[in-house]
PAKOL-744427 format. One record per atom (N, C-alpha, C, O): x, y, z. Coordinates in nm, 2 decimals, always signed. Example, Ala and Ser with C-alpha at 12.3 -4.5 7.8 and 13.67 -1.06 7.14 Angstrom:
{{+1.32 -0.57 +0.78}}
{{+1.23 -0.45 +0.78}}
{{+1.32 -0.33 +0.78}}
{{+1.42 -0.33 +0.85}}
{{+1.28 -0.22 +0.71}}
{{+1.37 -0.11 +0.71}}
{{+1.29 +0.00 +0.79}}
{{+1.34 +0.11 +0.80}}
This chain:
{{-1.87 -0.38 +1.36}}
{{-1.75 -0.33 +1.29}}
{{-1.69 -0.21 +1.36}}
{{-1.75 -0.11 +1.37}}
{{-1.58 -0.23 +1.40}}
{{-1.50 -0.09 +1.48}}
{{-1.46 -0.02 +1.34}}
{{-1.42 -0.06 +1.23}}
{{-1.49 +0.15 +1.39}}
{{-1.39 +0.17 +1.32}}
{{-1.23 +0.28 +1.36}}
{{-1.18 +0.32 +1.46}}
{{-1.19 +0.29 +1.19}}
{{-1.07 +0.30 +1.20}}
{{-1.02 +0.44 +1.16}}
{{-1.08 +0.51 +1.07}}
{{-0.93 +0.46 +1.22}}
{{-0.88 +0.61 +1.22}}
{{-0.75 +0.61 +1.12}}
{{-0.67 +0.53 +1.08}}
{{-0.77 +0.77 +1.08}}
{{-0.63 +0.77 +1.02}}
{{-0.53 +0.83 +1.12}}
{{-0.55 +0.88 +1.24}}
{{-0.40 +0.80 +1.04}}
{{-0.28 +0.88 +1.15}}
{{-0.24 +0.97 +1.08}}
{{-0.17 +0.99 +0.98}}
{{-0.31 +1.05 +1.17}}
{{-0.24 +1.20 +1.16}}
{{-0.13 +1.25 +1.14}}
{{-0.10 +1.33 +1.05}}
{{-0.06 +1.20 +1.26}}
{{+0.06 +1.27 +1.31}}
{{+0.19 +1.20 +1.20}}
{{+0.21 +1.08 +1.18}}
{{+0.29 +1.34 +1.14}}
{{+0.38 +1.23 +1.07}}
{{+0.48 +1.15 +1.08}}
{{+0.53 +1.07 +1.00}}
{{+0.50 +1.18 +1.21}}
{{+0.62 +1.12 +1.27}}
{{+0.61 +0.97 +1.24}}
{{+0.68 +0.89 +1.17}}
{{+0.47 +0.95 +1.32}}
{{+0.39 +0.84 +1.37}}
{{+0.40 +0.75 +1.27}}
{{+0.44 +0.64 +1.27}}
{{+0.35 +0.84 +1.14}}
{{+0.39 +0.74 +1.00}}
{{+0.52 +0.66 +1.00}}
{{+0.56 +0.55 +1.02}}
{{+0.56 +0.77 +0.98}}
{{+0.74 +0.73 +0.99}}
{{+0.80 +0.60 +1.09}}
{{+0.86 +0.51 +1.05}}
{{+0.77 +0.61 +1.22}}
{{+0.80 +0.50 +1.33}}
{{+0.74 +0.38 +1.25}}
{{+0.80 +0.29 +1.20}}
{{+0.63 +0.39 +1.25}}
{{+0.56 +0.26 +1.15}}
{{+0.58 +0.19 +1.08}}
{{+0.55 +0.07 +1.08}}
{{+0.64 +0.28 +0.98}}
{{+0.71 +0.24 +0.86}}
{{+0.84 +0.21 +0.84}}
{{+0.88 +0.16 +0.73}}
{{+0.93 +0.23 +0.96}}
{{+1.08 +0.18 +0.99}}
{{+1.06 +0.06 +1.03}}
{{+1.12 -0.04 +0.97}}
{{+0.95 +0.06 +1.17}}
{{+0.92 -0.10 +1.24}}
{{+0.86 -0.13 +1.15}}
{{+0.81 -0.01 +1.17}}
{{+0.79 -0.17 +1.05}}
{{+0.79 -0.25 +0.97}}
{{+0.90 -0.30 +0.89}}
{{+0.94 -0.41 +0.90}}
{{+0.98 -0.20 +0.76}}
{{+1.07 -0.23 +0.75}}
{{+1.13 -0.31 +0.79}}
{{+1.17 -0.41 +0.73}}
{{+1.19 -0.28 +0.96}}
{{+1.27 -0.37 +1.06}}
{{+1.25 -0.50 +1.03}}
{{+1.35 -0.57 +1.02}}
{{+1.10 -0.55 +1.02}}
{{+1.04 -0.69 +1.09}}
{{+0.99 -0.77 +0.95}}
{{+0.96 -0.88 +0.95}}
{{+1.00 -0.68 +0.79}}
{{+1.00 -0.73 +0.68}}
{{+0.96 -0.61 +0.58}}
{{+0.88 -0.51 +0.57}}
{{+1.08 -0.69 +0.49}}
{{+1.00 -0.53 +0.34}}
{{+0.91 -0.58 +0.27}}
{{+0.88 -0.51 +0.17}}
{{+0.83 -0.68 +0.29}}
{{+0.71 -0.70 +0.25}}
{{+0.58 -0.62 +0.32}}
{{+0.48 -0.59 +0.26}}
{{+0.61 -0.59 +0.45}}
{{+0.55 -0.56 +0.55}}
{{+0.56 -0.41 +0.51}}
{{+0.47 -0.32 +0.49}}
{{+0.66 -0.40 +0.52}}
{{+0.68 -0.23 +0.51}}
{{+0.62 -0.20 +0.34}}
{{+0.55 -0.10 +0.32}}
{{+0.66 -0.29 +0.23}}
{{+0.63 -0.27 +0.10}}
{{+0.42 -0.22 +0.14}}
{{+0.36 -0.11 +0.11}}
{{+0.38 -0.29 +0.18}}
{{+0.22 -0.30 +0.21}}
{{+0.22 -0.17 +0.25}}
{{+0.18 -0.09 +0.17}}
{{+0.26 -0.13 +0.34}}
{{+0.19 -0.01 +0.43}}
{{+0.22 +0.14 +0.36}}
{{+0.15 +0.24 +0.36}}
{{+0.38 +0.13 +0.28}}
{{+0.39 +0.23 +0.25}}
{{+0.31 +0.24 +0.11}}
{{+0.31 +0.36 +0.07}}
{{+0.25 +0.16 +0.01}}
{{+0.18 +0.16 -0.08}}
{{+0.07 +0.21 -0.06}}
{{+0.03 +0.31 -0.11}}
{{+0.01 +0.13 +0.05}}
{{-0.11 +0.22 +0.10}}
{{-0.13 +0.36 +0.14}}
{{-0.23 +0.42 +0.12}}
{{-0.01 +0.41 +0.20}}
{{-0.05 +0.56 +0.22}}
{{-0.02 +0.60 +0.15}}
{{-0.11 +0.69 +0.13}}
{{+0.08 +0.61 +0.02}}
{{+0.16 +0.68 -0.07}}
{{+0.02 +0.70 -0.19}}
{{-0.01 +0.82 -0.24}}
{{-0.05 +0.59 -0.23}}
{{-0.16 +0.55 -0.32}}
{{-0.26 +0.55 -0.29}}
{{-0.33 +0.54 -0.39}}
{{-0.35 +0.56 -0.15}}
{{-0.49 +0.53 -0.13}}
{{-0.55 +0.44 -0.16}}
{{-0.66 +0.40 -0.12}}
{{-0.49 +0.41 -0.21}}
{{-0.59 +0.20 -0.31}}
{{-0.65 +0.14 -0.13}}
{{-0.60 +0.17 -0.02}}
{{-0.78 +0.06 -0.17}}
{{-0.83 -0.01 -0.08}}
{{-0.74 -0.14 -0.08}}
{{-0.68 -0.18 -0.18}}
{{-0.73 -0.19 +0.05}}
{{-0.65 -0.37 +0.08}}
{{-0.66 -0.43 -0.01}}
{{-0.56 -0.46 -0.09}}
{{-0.81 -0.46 -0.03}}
{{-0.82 -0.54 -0.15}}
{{-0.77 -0.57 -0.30}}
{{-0.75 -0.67 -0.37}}
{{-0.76 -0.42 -0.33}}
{{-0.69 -0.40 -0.49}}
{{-0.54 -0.38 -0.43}}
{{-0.47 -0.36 -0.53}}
{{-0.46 -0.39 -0.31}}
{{-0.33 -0.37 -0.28}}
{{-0.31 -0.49 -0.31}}
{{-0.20 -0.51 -0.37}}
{{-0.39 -0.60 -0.28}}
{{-0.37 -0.76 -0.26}}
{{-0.29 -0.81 -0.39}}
{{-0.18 -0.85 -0.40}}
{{-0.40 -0.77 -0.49}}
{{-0.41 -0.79 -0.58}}
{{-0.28 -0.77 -0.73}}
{{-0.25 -0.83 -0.84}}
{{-0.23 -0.66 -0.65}}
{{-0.12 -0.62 -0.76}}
{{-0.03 -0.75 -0.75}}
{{-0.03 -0.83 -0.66}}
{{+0.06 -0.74 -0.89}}
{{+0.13 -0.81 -0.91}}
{{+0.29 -0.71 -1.01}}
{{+0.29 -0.61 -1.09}}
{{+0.40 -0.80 -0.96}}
{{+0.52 -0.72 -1.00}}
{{+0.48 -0.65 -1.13}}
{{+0.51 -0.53 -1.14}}
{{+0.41 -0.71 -1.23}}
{{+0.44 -0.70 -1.35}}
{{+0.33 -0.54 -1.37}}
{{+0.33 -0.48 -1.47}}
{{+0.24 -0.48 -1.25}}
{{+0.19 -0.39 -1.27}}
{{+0.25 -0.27 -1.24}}
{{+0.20 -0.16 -1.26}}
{{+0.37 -0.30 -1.18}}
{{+0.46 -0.21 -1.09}}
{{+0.57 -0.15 -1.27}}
{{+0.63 -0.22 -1.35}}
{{+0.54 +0.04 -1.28}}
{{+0.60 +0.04 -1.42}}
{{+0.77 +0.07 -1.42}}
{{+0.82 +0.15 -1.34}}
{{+0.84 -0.01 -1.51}}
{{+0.96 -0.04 -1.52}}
{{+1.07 +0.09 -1.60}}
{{+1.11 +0.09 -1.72}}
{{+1.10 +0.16 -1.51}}
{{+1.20 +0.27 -1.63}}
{{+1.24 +0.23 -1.71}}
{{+1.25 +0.30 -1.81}}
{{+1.27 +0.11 -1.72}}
{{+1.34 +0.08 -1.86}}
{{+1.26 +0.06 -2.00}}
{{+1.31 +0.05 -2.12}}
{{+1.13 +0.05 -1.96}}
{{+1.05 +0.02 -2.04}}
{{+0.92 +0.11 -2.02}}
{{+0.84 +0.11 -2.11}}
{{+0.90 +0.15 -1.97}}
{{+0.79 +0.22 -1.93}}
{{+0.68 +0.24 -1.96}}
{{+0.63 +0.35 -2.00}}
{{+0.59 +0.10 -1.94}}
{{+0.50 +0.05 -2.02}}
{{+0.37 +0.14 -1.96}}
{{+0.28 +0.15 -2.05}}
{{+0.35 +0.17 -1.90}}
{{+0.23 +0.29 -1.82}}
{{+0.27 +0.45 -1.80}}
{{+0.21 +0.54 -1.73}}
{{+0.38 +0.44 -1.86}}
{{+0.39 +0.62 -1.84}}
{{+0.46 +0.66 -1.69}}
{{+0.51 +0.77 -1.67}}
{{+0.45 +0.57 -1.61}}
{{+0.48 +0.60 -1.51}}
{{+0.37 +0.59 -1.39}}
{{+0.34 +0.63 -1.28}}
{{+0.31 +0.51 -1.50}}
{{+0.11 +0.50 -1.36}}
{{+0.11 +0.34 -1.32}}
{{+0.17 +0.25 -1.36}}
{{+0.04 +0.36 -1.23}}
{{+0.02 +0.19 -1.16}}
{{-0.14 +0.18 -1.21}}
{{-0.24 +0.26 -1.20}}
{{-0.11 +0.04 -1.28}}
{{-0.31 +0.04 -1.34}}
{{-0.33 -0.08 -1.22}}
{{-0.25 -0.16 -1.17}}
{{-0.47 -0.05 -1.19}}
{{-0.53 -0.19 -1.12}}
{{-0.58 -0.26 -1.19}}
{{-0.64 -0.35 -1.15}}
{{-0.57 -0.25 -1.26}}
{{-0.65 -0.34 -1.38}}
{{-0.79 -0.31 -1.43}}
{{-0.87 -0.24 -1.38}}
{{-0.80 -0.38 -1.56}}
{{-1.00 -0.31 -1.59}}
{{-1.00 -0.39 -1.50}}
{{-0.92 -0.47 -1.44}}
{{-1.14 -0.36 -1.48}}
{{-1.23 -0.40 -1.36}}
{{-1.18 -0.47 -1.27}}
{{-1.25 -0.57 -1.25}}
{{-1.08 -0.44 -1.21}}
{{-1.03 -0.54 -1.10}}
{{-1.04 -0.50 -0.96}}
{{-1.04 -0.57 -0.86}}
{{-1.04 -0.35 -0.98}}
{{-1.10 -0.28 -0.82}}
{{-1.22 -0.34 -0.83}}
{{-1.32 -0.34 -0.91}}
{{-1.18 -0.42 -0.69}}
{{-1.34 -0.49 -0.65}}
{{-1.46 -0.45 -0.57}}
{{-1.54 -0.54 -0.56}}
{{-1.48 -0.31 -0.51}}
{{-1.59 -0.19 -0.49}}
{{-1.64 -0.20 -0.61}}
{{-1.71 -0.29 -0.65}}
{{-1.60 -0.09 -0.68}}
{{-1.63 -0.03 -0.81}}
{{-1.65 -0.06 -0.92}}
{{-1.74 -0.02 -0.99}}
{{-1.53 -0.18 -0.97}}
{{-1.55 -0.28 -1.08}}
{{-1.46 -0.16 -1.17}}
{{-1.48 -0.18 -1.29}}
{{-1.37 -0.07 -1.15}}
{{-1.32 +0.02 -1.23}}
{{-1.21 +0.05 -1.27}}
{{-1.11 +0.07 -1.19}}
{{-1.20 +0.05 -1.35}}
{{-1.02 +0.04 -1.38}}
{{-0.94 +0.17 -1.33}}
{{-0.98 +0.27 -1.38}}
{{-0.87 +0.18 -1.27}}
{{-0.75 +0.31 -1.17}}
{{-0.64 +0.30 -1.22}}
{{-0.56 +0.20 -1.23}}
{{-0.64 +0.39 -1.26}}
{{-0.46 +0.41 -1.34}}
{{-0.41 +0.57 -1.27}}
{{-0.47 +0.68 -1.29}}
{{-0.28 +0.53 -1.18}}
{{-0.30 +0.64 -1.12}}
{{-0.08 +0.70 -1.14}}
{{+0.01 +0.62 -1.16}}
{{-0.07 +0.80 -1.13}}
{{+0.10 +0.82 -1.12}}
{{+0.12 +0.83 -0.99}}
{{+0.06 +0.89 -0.90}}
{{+0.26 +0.71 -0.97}}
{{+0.33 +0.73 -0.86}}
{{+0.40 +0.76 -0.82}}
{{+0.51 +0.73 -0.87}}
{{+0.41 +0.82 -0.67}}
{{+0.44 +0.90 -0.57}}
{{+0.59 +0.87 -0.64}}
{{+0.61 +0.76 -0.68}}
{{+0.68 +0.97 -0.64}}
{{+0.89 +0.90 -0.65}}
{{+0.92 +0.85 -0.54}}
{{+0.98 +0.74 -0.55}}
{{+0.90 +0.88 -0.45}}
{{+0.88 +0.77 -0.32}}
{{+0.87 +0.68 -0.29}}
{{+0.94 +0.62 -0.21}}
{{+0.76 +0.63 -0.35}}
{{+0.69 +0.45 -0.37}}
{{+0.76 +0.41 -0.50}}
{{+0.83 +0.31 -0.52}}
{{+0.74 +0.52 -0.58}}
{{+0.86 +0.47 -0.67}}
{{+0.99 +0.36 -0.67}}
{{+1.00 +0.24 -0.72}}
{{+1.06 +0.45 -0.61}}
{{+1.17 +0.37 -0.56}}
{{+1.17 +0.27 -0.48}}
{{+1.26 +0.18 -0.48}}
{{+1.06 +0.26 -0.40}}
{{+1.07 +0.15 -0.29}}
{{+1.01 +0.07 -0.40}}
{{+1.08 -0.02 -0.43}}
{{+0.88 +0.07 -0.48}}
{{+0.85 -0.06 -0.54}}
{{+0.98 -0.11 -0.65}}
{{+1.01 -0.23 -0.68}}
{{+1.04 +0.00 -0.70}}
{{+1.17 -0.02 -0.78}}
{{+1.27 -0.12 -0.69}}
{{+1.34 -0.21 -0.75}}
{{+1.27 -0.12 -0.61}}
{{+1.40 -0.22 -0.51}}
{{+1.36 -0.33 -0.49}}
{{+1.42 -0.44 -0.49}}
{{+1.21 -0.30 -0.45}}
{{+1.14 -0.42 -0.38}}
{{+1.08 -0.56 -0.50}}
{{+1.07 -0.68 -0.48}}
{{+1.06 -0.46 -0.64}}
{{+1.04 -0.55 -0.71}}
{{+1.21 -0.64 -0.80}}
{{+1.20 -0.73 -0.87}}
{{+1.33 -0.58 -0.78}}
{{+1.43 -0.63 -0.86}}
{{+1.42 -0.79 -0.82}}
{{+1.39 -0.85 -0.72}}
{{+1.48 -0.81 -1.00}}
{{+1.46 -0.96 -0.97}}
{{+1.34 -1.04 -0.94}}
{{+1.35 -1.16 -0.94}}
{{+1.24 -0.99 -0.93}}
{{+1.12 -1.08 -0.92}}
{{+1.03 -1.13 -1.04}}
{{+1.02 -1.07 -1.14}}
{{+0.99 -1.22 -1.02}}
{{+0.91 -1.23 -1.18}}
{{+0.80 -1.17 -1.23}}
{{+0.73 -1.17 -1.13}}
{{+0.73 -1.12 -1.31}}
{{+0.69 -1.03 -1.32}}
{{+0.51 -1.16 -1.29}}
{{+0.41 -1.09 -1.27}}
{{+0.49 -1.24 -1.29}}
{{+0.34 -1.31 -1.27}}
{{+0.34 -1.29 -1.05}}
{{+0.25 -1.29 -0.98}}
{{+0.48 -1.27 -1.01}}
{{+0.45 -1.29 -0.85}}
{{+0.36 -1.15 -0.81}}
{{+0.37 -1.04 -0.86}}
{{+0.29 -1.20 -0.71}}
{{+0.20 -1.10 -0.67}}
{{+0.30 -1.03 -0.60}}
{{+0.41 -1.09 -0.58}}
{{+0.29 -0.87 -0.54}}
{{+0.38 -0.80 -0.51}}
{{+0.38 -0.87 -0.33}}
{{+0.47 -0.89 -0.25}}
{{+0.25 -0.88 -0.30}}
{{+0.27 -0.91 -0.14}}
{{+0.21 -1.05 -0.14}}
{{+0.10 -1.08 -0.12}}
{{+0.33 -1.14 -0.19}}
{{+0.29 -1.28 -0.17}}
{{+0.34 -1.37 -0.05}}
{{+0.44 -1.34 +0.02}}
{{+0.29 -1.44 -0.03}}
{{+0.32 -1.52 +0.09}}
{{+0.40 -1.65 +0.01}}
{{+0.33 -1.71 -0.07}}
{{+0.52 -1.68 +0.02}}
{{+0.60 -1.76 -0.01}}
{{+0.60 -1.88 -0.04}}
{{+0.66 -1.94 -0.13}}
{{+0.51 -1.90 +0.08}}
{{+0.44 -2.10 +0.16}}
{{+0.35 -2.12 +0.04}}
{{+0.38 -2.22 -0.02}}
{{+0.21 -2.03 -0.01}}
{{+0.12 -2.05 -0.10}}
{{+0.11 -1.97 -0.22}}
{{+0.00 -1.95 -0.27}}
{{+0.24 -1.91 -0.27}}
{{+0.25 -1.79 -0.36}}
{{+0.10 -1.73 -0.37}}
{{+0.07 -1.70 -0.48}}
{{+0.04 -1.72 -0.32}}
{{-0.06 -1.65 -0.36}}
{{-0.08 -1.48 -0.29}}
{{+0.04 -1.45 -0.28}}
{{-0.14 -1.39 -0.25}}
{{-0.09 -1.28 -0.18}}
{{-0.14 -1.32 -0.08}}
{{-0.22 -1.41 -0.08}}
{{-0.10 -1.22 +0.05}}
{{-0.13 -1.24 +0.18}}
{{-0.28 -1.23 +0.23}}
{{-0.37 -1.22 +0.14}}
{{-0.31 -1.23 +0.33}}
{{-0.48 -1.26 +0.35}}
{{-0.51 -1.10 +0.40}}
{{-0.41 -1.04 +0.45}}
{{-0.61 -1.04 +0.39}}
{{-0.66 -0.93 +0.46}}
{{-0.64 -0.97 +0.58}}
{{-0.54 -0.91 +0.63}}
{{-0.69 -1.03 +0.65}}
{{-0.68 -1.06 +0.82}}
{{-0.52 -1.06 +0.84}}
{{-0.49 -1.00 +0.95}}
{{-0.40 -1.10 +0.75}}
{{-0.26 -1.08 +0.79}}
{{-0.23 -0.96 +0.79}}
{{-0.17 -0.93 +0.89}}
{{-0.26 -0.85 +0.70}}
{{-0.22 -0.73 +0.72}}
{{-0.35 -0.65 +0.80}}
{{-0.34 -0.53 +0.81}}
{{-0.43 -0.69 +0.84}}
{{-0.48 -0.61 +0.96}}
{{-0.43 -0.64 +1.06}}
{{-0.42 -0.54 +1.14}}
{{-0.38 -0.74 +1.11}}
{{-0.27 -0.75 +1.22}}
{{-0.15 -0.69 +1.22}}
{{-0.10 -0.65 +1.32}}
{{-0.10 -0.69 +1.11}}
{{-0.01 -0.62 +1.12}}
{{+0.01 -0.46 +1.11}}
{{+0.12 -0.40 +1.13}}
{{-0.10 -0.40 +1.09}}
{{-0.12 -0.26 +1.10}}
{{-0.17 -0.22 +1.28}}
{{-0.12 -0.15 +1.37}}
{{-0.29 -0.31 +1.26}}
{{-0.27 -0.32 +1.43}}
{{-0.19 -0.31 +1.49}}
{{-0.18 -0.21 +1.55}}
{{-0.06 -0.43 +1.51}}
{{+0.02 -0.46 +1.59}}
{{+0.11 -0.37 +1.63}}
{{+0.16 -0.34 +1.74}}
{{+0.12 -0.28 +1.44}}
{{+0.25 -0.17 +1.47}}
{{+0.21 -0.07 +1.53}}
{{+0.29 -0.01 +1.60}}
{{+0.08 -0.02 +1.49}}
{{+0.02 +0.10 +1.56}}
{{+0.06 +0.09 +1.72}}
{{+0.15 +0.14 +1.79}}
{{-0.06 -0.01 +1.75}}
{{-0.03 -0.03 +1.92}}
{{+0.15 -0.05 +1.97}}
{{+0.17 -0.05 +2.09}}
{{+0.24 -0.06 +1.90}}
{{+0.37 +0.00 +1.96}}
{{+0.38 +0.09 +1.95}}
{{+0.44 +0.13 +2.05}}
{{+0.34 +0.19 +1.87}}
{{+0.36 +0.33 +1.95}}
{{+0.23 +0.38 +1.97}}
{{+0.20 +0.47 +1.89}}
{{+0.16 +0.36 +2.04}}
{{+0.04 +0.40 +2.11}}
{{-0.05 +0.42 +2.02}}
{{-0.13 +0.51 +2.06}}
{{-0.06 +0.38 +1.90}}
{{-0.20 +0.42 +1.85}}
{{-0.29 +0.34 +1.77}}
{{-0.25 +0.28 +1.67}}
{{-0.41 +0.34 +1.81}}
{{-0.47 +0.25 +1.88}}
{{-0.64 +0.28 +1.76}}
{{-0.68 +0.38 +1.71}}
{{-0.69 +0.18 +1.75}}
{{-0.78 +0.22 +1.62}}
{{-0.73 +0.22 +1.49}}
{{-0.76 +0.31 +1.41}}
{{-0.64 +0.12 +1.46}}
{{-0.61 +0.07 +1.30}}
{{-0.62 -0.01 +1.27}}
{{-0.65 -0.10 +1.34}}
{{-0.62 -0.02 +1.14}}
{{-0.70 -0.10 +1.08}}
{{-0.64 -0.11 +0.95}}
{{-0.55 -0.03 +0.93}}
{{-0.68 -0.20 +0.82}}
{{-0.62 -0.20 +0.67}}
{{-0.66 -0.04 +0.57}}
{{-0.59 +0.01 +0.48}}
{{-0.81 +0.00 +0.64}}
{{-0.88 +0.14 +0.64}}
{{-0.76 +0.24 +0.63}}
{{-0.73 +0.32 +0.54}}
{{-0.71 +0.20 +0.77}}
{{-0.62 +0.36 +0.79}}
{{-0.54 +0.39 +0.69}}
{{-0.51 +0.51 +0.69}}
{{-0.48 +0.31 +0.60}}
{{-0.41 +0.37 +0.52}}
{{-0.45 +0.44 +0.41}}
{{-0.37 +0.51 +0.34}}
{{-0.57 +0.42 +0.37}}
{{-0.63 +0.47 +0.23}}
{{-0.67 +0.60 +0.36}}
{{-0.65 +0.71 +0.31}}
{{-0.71 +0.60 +0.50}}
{{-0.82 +0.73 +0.53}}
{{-0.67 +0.80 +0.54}}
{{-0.67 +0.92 +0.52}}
{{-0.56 +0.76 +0.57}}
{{-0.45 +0.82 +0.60}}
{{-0.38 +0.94 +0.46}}
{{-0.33 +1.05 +0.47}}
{{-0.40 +0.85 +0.36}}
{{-0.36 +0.90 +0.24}}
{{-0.52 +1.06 +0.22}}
{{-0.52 +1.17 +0.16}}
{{-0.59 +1.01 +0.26}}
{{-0.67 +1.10 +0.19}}
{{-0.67 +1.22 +0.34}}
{{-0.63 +1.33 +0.31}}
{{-0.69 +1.21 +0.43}}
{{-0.66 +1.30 +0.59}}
{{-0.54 +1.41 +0.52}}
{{-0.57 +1.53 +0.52}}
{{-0.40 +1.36 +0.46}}
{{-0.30 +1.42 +0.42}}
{{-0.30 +1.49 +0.27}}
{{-0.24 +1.59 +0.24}}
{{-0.42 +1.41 +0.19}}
{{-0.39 +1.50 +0.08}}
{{-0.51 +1.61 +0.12}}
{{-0.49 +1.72 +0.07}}
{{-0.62 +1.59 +0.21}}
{{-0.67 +1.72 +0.19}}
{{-0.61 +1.79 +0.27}}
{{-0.62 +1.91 +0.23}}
{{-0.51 +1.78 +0.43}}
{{-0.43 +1.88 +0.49}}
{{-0.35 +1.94 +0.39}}
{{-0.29 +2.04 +0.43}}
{{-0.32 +1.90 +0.26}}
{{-0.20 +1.97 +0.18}}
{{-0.28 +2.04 +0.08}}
{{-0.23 +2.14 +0.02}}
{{-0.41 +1.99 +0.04}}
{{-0.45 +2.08 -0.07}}
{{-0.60 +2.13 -0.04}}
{{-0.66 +2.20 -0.12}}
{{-0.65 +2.08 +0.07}}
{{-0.78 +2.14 +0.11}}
{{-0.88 +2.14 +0.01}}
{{-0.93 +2.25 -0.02}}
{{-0.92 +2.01 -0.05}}
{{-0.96 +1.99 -0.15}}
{{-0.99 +1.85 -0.15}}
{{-0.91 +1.76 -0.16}}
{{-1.10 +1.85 -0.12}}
{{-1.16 +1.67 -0.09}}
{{-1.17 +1.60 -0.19}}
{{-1.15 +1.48 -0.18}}
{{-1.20 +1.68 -0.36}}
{{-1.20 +1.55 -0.42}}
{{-1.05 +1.57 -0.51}}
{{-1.01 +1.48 -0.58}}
């Protein structure tokens, strides 16, 4: 098993997250979830529109639940507030969707995308701009690399 680094640098984020955008907002919807939130691939897979909370209704307060036991490490339910940032991007990204579609579904098998699709695709984008050792990892170590550079405070 290789492993995977976080990105540091913020620019680097940013390039990433344009060329994705560029190449699909599903693609970009994934990546920026992950850094914004920390959640592992697996519980990212998993969400569906209807977990994403609705201003109009605001049925979580403003938190994204993973569900009881649906984090599949842990078995634990995460109910977490999000970023206004992800905010808005899951706000655009989810208009008009129905609320049973998974948030990163693949179209062909509505079902969500495979782990192996978005490790290629974090790969892929890294290695355009030179950086090299990513993985589906990097975004949860990325998210956590930045919250302790901002609050120096691991847990």
């Amino acid at each position: 098993m290789n492993t995977v680094q976080p990105i540091r640098d913020m620019d680097t984020i940013l390039d990433i997250a344009r060329y994705l955008r560029s190449k699909s907002e599903r693609e970009y919807v994934m990546f920026v979830t992950g850094i914004y939130s920390g959640l592992r691939i697996s519980d990212i897979l998993k969400l569906r529109v209807r977990d994403i909370p609705d201003d109009a209704e605001k049925p979580l307060d403003g938190r994204i639940s993973t569900g009881k036991y649906s984090r599949k490490k842990t078995g634990k339910e995460k109910r977490f507030l999000i970023n206004k940032n992800l905010k808005k991007i899951l706000e655009e990204y989810t208009k008009g969707k129905d609320d049973l579609e998974y948030l990163l579904e693949n179209p062909r098998t509505h079902k969500p995308i495979t782990r192996q699709w978005a490790y290629e695709t974090i790969r892929e984008a890294g290695e355009k701009f030179g950086v090299y050792n990513l993985g589906t990892h990097t975004m949860r170590k990325t998210f956590g690399y930045h919250m302790y550079q901002a609050t120096k405070d691991a847990a």
